[in-house]
C-alpha positions in Angstrom: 176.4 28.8 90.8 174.3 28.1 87.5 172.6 30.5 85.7 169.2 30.1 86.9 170.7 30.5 90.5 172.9 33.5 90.0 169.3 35.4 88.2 167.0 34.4 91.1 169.6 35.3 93.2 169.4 38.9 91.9 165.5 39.1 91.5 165.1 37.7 95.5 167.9 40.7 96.3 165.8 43.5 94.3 162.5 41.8 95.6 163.4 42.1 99.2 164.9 45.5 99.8 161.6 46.9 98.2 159.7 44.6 100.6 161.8 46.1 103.4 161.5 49.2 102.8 157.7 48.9 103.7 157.8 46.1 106.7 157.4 43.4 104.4 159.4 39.8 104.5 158.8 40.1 100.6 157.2 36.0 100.9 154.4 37.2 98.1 157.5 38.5 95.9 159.3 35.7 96.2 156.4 33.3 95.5 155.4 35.3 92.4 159.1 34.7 90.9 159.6 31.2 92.0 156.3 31.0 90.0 157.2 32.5 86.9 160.4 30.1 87.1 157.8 26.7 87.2 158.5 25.6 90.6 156.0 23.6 92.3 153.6 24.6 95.0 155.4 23.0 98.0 158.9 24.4 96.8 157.7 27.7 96.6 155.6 27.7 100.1 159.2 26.2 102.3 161.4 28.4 100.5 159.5 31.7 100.5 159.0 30.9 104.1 162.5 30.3 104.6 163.7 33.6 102.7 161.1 35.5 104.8 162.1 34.4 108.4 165.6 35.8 107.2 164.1 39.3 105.8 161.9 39.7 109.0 164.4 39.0 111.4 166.9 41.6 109.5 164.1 44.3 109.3 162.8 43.7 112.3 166.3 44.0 114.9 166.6 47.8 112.3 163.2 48.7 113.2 163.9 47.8 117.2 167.2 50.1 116.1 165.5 52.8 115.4 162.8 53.1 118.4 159.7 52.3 116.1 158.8 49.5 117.5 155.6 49.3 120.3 155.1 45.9 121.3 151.6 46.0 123.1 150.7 47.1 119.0 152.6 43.6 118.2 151.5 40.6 120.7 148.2 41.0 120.3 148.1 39.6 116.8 151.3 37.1 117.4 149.6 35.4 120.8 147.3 33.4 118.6 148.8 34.1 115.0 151.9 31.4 116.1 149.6 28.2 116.6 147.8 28.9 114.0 150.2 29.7 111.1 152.2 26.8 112.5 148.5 24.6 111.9 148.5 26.3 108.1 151.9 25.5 107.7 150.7 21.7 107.6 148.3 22.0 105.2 149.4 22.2 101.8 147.2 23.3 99.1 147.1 21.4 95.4 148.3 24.2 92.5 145.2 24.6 91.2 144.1 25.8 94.5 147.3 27.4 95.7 147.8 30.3 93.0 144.1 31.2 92.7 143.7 31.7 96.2 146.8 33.8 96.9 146.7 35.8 93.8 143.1 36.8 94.6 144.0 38.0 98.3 147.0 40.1 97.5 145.0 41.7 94.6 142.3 42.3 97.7 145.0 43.9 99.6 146.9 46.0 97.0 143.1 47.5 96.5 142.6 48.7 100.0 146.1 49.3 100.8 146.1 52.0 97.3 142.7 53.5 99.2 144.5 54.3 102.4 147.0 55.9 100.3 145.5 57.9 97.7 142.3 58.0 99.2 142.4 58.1 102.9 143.2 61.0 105.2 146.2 62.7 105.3 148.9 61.5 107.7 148.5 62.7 111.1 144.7 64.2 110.5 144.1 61.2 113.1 146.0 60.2 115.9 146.2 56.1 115.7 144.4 54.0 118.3 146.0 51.1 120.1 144.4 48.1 118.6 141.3 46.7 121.1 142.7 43.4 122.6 140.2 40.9 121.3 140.3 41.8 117.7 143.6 41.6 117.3 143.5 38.3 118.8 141.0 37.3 116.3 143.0 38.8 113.0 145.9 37.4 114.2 144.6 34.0 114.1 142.6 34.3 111.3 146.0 35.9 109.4 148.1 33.0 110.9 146.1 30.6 109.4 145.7 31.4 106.2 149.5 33.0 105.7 150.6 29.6 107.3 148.6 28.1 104.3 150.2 30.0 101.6 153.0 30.7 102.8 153.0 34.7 102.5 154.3 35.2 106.4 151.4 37.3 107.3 152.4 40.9 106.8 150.6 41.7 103.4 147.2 41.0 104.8 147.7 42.4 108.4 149.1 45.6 106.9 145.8 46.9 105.0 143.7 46.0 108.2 145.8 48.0 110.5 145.8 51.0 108.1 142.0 50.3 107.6 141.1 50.6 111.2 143.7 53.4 112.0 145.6 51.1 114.2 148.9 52.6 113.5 150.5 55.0 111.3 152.3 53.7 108.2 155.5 53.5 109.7 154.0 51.8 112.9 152.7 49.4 110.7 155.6 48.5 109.1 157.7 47.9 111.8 154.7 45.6 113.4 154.3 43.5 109.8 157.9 42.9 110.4 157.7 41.3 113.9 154.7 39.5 112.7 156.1 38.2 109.7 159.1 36.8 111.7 157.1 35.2 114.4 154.3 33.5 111.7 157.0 32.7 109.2 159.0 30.9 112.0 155.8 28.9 113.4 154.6 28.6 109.8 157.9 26.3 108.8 158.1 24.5 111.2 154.5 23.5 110.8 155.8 22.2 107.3 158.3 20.2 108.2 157.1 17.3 105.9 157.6 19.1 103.3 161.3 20.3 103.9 162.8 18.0 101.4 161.2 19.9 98.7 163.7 23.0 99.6 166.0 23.5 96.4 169.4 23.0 96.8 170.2 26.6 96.1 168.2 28.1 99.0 171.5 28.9 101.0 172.7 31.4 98.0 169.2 32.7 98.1 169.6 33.3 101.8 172.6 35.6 100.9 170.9 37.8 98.4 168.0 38.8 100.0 170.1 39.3 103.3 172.0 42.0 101.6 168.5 43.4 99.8 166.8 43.2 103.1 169.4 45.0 104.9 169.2 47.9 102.7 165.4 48.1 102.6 165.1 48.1 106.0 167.4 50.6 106.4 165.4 52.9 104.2 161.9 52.3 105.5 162.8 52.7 108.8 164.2 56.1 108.3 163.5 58.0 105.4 160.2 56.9 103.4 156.9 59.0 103.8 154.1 57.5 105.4 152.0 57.9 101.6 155.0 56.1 99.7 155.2 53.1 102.1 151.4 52.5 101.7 151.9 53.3 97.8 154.7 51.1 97.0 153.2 48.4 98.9 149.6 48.6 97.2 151.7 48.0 93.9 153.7 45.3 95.0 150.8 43.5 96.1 148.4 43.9 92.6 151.3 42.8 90.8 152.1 40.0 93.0 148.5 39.2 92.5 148.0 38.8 88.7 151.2 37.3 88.4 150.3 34.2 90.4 146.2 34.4 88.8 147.5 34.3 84.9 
């Protein structure tokens, strides 16, 4: 293991347990290092999707674990958000579309994800409402595609919405980013199959790392984080995500 993989290996790790902890695959993370290191667009969009299936799948079994898991909030959105991030994950966007578009929709995220946390009503003022059947259809296409284009898994833009429209509490929202993110990130890859060849050869030390930061983050969100610090932590992940791909 060279240097460069034995660093990204530890900046994936730290990048994914704090992903975890809030319901998050950490795909946006993972894309904003990979970009700081000079990869190019189609390395960044197969292995951030292939770190992310691993992360979801690992937060989402812990979150099944620990009972907070309600699927009639989750298949609403993954019904039509698996064609349609598998249709996004064929379409590959040039760089100087790529990091402008994705940096200006986390940055749009992190700013209403930070207003249902410092903002918003306290947890509990209002009891959630199940999420009405046809709009949830509609987000989760809309989500599929465009995560299945960028290669972000899904769970950073579905996250503000549900928190937006009281569709969940923070903690239900987690755990349903996490099921989402494994079910687009899955449909989103294989959707890029074309482009698997562009994989680095170091992905399977990669896998590793953020197995064992997933695992941990996971672990954490699913049991001891408040409500306001899950949508906090989250709002800042996303900004900074954001500028990092934008400049």
């Amino acid at each position: 293991m060279n240097s460069e993989t034995l660093l990204l290996s530890m900046a994936f790790l730290a990048t994914a347990l704090i992903y975890a902890a809030v319901g998050q695959a950490g795909a946006s993370g993972y894309i904003a290092i990979m970009g700081l290191a000079g990869f190019a667009p189609l390395a960044m969009k197969t292995t951030a999707l292939s770190l992310n299936l691993l992360v979801a799948g690992i937060g989402t079994a812990l979150f099944l674990r620990a009972g907070r898991l309600s699927w009639r909030n989750v298949w609403p959105f993954a019904v039509l958000g698996f064609p349609f991030s598998m249709l996004g994950g064929a379409v590959h966007l040039s760089e100087n579309v790529y990091f402008p578009v994705v940096g200006a929709v986390l940055i749009l995220s992190a700013l209403q994800m930070a207003r249902t946390a410092f903002m918003g009503k306290a947890a509990g003022s209002d009891a959630p409402a199940t999420p009405p059947f046809a709009a949830a259809l509609v987000t989760g296409a809309i989500i599929g595609f465009v995560s299945g284009t960028t290669g972000t898994g899904g769970g950073v833009f579905l996250a503000p919405i549900i928190l937006t429209m009281n569709w969940g509490t923070a903690r239900q929202t987690a755990a349903t980013t996490a099921v989402y993110n494994l079910i687009n990130s899955f449909a989103a890859l294989i959707g890029a199959y074309a482009a698997w060849d562009h994989i680095p050869s170091s992905l399977p030390a990669w896998l590793v790392a953020v197995a064992a930061g997933g695992t941990i983050g996971a672990y954490i969100g699913s049991r001891f984080l408040s409500d306001r610090w899950l949508r906090g932590i989250l709002s800042f992940l996303l900004v900074m995500s954001g500028i990092k791909l934008i400049w």
